[in-house]
VOPAGU-2260 file (C-alpha; in pm, 1 decimal, decimal comma):
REM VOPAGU-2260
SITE   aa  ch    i         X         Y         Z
SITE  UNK   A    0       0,0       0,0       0,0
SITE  UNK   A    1     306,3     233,6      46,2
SITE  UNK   A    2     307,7     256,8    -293,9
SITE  UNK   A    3     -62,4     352,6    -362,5
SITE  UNK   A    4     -21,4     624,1     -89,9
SITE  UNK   A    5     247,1     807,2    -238,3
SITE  UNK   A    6      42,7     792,3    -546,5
SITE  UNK   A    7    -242,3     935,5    -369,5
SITE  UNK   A    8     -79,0    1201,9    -194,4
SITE  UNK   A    9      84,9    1308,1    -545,5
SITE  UNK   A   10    -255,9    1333,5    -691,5
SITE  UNK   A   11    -434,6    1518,5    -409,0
SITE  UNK   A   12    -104,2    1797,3    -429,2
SITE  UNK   A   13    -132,0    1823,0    -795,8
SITE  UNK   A   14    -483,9    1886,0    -804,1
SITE  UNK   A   15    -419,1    2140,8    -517,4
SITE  UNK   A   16    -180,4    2299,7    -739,6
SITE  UNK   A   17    -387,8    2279,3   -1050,1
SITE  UNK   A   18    -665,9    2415,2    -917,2
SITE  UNK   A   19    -469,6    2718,0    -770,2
SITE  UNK   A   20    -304,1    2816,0   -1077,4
SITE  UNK   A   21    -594,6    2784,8   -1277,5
SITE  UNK   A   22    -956,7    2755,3   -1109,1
SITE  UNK   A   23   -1128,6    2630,3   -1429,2
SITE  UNK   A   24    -995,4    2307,0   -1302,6
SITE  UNK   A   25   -1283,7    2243,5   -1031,5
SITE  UNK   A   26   -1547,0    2383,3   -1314,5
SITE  UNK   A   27   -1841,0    2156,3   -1324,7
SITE  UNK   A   28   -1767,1    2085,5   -1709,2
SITE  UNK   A   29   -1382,3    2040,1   -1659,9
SITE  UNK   A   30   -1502,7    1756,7   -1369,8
SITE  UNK   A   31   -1746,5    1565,2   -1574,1
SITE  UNK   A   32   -1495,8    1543,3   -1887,8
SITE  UNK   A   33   -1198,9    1454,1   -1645,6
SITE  UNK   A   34   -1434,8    1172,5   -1482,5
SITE  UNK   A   35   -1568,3    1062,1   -1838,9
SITE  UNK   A   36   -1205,7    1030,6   -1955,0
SITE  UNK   A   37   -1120,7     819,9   -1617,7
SITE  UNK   A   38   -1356,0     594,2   -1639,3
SITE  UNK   A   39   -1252,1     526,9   -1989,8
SITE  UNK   A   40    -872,0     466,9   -1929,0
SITE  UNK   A   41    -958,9     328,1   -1609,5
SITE  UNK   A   42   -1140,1      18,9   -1727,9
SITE  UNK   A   43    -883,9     -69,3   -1983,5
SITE  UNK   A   44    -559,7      27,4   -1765,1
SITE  UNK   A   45    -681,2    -256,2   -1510,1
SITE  UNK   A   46    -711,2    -502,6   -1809,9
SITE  UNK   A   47    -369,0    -422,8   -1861,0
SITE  UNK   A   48    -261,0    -408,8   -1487,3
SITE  UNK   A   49    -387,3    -772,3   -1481,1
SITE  UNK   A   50    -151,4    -894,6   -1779,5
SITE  UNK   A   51     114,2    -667,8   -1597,9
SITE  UNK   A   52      79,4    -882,5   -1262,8
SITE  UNK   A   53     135,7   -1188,4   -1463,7
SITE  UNK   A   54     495,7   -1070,9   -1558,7
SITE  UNK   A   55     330,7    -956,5   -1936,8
SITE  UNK   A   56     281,4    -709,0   -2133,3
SITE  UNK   A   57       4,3    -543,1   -2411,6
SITE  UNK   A   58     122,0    -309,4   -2648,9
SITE  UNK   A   59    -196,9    -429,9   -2899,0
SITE  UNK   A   60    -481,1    -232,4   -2701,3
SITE  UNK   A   61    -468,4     105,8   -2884,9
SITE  UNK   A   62    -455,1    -116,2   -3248,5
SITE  UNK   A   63    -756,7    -330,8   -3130,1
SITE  UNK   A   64    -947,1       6,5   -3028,4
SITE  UNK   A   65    -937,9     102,1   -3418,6
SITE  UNK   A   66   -1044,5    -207,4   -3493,7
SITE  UNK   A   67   -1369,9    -213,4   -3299,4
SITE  UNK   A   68   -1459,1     121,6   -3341,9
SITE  UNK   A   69   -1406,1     111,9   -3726,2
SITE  UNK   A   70   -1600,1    -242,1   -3685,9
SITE  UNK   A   71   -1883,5    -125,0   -3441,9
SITE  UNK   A   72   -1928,5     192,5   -3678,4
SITE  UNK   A   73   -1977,7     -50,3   -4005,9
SITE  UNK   A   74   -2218,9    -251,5   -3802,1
SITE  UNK   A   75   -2457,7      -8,5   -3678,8
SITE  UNK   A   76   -2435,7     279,8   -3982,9
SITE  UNK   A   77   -2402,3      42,1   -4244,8
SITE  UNK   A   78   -2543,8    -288,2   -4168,4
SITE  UNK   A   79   -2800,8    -140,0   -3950,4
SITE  UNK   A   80   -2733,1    -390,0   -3716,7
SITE  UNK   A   81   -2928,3    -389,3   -3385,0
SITE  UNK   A   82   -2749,7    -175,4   -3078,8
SITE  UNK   A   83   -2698,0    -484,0   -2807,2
SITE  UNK   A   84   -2608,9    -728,1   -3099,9
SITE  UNK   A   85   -2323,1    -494,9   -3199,0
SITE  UNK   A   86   -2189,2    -418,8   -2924,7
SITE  UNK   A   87   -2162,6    -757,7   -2813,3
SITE  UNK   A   88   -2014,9    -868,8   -3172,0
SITE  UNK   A   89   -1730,1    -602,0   -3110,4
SITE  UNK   A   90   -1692,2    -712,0   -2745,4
SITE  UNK   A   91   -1684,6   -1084,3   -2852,9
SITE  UNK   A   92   -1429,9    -996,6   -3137,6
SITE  UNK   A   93   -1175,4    -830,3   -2869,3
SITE  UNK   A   94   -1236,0   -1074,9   -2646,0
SITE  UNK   A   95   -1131,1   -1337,4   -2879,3
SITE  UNK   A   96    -808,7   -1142,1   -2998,8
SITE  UNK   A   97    -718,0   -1197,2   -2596,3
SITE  UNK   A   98    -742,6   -1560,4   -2607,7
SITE  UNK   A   99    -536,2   -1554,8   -2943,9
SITE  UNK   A  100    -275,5   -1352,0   -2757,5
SITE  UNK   A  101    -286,5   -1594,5   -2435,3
SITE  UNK   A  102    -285,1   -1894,6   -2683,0
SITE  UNK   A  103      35,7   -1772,2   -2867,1
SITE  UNK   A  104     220,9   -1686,7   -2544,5
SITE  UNK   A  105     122,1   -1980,2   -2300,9
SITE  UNK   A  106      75,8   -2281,2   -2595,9
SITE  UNK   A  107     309,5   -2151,6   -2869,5
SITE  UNK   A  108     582,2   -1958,2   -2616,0
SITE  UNK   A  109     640,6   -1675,4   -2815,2
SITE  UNK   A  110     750,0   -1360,7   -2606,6
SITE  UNK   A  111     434,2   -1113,0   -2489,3
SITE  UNK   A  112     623,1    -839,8   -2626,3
SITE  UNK   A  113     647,9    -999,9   -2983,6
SITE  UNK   A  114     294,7   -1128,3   -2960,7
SITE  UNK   A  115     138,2    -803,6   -2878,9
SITE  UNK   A  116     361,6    -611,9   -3115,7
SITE  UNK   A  117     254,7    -824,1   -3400,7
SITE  UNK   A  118     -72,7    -750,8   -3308,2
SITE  UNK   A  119     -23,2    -390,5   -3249,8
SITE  UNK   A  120      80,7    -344,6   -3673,5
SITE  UNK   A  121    -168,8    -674,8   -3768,1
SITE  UNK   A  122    -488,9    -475,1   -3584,7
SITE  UNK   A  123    -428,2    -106,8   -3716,9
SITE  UNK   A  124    -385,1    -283,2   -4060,5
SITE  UNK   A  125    -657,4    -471,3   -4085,7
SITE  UNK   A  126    -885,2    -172,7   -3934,2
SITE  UNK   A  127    -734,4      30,2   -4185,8
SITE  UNK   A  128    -829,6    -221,4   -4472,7
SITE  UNK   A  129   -1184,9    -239,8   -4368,4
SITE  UNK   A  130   -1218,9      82,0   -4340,7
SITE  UNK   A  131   -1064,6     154,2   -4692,6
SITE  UNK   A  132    -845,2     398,8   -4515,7
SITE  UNK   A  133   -1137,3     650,2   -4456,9
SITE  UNK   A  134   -1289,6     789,7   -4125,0
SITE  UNK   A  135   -1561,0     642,2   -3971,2
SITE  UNK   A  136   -1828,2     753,8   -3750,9
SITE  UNK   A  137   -2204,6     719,3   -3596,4
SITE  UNK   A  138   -2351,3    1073,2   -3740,4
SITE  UNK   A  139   -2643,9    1160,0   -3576,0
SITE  UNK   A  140   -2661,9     808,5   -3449,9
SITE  UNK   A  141   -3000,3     685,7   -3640,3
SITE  UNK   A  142   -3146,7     402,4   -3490,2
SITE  UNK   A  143   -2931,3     374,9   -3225,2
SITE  UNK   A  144   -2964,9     715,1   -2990,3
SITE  UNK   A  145   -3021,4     463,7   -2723,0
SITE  UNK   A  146   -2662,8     342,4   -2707,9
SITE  UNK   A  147   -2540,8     682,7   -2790,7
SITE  UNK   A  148   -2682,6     833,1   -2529,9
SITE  UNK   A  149   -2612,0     569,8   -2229,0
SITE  UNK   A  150   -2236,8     609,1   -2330,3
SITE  UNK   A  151   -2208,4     963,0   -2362,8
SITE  UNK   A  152   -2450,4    1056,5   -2114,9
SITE  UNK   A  153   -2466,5    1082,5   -1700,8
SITE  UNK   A  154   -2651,6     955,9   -1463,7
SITE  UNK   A  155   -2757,4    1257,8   -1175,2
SITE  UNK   A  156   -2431,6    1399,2   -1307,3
SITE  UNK   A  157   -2144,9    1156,2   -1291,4
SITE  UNK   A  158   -2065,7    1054,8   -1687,5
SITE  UNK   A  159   -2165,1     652,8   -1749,0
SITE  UNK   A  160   -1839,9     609,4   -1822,9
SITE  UNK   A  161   -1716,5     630,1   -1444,3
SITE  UNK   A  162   -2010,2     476,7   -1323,7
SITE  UNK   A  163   -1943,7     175,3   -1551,4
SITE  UNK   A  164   -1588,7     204,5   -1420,9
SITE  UNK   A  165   -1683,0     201,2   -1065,8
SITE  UNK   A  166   -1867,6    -154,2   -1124,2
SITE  UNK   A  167   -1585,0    -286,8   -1322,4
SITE  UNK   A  168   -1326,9    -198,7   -1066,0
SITE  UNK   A  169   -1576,6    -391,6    -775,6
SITE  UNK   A  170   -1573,8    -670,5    -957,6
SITE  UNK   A  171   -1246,5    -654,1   -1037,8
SITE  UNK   A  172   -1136,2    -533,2    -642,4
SITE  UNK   A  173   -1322,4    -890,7    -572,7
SITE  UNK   A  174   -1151,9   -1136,0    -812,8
SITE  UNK   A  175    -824,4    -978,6    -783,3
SITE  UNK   A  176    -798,2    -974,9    -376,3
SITE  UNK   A  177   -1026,8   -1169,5    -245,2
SITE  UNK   A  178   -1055,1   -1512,4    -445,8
SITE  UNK   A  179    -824,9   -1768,7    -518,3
SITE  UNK   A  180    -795,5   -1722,7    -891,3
SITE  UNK   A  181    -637,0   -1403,8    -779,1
SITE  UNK   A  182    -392,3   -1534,2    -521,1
SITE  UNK   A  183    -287,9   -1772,6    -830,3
SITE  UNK   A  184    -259,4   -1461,8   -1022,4
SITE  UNK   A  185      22,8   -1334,6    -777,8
SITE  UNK   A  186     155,0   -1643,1    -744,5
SITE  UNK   A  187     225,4   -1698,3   -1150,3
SITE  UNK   A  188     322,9   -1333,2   -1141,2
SITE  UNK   A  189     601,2   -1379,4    -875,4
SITE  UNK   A  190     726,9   -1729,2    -997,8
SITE  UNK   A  191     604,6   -1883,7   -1287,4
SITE  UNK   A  192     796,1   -2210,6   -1242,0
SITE  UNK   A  193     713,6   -2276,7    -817,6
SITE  UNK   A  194     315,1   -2141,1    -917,8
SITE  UNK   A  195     317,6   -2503,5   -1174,3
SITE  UNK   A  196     562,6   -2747,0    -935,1
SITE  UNK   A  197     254,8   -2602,7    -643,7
SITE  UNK   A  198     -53,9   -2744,8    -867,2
SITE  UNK   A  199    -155,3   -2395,9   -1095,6
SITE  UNK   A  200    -211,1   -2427,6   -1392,3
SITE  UNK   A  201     -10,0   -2133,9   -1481,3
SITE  UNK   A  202     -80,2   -2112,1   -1880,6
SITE  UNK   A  203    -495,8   -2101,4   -1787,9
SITE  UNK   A  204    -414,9   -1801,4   -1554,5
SITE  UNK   A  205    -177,0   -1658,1   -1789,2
SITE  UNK   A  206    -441,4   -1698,7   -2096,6
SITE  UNK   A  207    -687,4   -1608,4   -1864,8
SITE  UNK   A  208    -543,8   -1242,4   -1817,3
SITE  UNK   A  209    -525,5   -1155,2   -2208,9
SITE  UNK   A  210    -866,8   -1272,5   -2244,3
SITE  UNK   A  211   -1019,9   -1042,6   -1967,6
SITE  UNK   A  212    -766,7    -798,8   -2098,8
SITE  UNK   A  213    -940,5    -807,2   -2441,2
SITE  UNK   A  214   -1297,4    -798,9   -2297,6
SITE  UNK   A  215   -1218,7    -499,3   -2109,1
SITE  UNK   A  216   -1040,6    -297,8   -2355,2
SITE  UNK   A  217   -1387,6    -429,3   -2582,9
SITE  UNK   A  218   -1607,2    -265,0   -2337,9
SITE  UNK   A  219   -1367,9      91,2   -2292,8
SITE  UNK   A  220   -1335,1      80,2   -2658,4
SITE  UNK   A  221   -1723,2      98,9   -2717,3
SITE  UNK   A  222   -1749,4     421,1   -2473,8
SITE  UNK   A  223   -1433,8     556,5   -2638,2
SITE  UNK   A  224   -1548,6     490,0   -3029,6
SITE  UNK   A  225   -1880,8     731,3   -2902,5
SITE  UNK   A  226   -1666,6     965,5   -2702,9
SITE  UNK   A  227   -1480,1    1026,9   -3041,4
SITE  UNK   A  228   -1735,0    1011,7   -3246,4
SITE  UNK   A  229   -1495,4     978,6   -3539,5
SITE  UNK   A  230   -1250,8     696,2   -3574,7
SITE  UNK   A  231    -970,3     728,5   -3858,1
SITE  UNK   A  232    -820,3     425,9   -3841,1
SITE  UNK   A  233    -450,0     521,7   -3897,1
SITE  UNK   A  234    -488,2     732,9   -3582,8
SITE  UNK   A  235    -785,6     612,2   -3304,0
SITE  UNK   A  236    -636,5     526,4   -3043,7
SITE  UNK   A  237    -237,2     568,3   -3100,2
SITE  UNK   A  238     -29,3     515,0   -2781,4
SITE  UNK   A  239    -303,8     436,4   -2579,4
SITE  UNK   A  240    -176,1     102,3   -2450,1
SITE  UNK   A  241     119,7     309,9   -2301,1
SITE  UNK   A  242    -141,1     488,9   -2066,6
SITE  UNK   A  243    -270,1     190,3   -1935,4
SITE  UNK   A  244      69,2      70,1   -1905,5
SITE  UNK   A  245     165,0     403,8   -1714,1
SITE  UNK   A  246    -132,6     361,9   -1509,2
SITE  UNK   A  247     -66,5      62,0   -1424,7
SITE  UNK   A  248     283,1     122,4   -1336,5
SITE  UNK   A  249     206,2     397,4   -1121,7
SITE  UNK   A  250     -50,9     224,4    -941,5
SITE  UNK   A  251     240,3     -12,0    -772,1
SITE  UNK   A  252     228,8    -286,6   -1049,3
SITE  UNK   A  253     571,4    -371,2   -1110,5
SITE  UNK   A  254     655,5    -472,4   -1473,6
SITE  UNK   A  255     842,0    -851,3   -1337,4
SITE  UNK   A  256     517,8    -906,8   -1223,9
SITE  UNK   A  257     329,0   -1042,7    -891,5
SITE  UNK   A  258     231,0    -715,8    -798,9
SITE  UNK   A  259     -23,5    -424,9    -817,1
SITE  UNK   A  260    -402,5    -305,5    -688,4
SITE  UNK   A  261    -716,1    -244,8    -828,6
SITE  UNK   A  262    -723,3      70,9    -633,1
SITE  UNK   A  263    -340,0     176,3    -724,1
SITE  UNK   A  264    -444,5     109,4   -1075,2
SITE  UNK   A  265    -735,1     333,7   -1079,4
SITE  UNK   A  266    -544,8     625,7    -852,6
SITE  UNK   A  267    -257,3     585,7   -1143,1
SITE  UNK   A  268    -532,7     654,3   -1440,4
SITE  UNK   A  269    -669,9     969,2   -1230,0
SITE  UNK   A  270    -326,8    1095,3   -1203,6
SITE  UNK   A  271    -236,3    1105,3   -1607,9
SITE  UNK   A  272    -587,1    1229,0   -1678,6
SITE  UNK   A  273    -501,2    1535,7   -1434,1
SITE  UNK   A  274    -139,7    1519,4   -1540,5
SITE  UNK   A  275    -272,0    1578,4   -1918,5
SITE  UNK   A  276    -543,6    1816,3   -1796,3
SITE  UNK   A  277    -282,9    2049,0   -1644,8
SITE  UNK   A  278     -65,5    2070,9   -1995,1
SITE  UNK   A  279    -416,8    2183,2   -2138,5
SITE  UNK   A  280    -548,9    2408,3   -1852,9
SITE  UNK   A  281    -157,4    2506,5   -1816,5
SITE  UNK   A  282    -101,9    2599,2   -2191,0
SITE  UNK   A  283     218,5    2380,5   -2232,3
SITE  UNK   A  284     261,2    2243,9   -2559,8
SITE  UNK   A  285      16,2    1900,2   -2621,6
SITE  UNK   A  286     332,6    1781,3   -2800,5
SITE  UNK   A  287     475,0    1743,9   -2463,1
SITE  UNK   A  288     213,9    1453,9   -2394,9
SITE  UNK   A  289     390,7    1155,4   -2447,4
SITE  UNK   A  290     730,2    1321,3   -2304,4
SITE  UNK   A  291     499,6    1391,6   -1971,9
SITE  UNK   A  292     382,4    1000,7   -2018,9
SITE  UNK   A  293     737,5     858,1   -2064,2
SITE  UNK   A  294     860,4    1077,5   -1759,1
SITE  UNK   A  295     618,9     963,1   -1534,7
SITE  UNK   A  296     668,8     555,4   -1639,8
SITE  UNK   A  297    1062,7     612,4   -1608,6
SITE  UNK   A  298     966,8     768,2   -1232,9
SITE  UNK   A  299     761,8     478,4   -1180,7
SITE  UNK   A  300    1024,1     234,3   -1278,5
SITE  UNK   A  301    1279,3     367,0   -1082,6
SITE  UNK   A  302    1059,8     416,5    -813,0
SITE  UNK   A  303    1006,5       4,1    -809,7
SITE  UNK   A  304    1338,6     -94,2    -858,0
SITE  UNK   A  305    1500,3     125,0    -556,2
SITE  UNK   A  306    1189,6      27,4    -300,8
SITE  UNK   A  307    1284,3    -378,6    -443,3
SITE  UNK   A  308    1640,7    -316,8    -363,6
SITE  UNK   A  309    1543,2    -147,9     -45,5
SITE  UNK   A  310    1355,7    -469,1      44,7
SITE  UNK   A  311    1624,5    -693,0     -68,8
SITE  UNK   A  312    1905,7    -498,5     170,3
SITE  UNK   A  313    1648,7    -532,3     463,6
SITE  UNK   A  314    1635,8    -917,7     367,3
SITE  UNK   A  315    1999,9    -979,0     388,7
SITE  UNK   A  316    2080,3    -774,8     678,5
């Protein structure tokens, strides 16, 4: 938990701060958009924090987010297809591409870095081929202002897309810390090898994590595709696996693996939204973005490997 508290602390500060130099930050409208994009990031970042604890890695999310958004936009503008059956195709599909990814990695032993990086190009170029290389979108969302509407809209004020978050991260809180399929989690994080010679079936759990990683990026891709409204797919979401990965990271998951919290995963995703709210509010350059991003992963990285080696020197004195 040390970690999750320094997190937290950061957080409250830099709101502090934000909200001192510029008070548009605790605006009504600057809240809802900053929860809205939360609850987005949030519910794919603890996808990824699950592969993370298993000693893995994602880089395919962004890719498969063009995918079902160029996919869910053909279905429902084109084919006319009903709202629930569409969603759920597009959910199904991305679920799917999980269990490829755990099949490749657990049966076939290829790397997680390669397998996701294959699938990072192999995704954006086949969204980009369905689309024909144009820009898709919903319009004014004929026929289906239902679904529009529940993923753009709020509920008493708090955007769906944090509410839907909040759920998630219950469930999530549940399987991760308080049943055994999360203990085995841990365990196959920490030591792959002693996690087998104990009785896991480490490639199920392993597979297991790509394939909730999938359905979760399915679902945060849906409520992302509408908060877009537009999705080119050369560009929809670009680097986004890199937030959930920073998220992740500075939630106390630690890139070996065998640790990390549902709650330091979704304190990490509030901390780049503000982070990237403050270079808007702030005026610095968007360009400066990613270099923000890649700062604050480094930070997080370091600040792993100096509390392990911390541990380690308390171990051996």
């Amino acid at each position: 938990m040390r970690k999750e508290l320094g997190t937290f602390v950061l957080l409250v500060v830099l709101c502090i701060v934000l909200a001192i130099l510029n008070p548009v930050f605790i605006d009504a409208a600057n809240l809802q958009n900053l929860a809205r994009l939360i609850g987005i990031y949030g519910i794919f970042s603890i996808g990824l924090g699950l592969v993370i604890i298993t000693g893995g890695i994602d880089l395919s999310v962004g890719s498969v987010f063009a995918l079902l958004g160029v996919l869910l936009s053909i279905f429902l503008v084109e084919w006319h297809l009903p709202a629930a059956i569409a969603v759920l195709a597009v959910v199904a599909v991305t679920t799917f591409l999980g269990l490829i990814n755990g099949f490749l990695i657990t049966k076939v032993k290829i790397q997680p870095f390669i397998v996701t990086l294959c699938g990072l190009l192999f995704y954006r170029g086949l969204a980009r081929f369905v689309a024909g290389d144009e820009t898709k979108g919903f319009g004014a969302a004929t026929g289906f202002e239902t679904l529009q509407s529940m993923a753009t809209g709020s509920v008493v004020g708090i955007p769906t897309p944090f509410i839907i978050l909040i759920f998630i991260s219950l469930i999530m809180w549940v399987v991760l810390h308080r049943s055994v399929y999360g203990r085995y989690l841990f365990a196959v994080g920490r030591n792959e090898m002693a996690a087998r010679y104990s009785g896991i079936n480490s490639d199920l759990i392993i597979a297991s994590a790509y394939i909730l990683c999938g359905l979760l990026a399915g679902v945060a891709g849906v409520l992302l595709a509408f908060y877009t409204n537009s999705i080119s797919p050369s560009s929809h979401g670009n680097f986004y696996e890199l937030y959930g990965i920073a998220a992740a990271v500075l939630g106390g998951c630690s890139l070996r693996g065998g640790e990390g919290s549902i709650i330091g995963i979704l304190i990490g995703t509030a901390l780049l939204q503000v982070l990237q709210n403050l270079v808007n509010l702030l005026g610095i350059p968007s360009s400066l973005n990613f270099a923000v991003m890649g700062a604050v992963i480094l930070i997080g990285v370091l600040a792993d490997q100096l509390l392990r080696q911390r541990q380690a020197a308390k171990v051996v004195k």
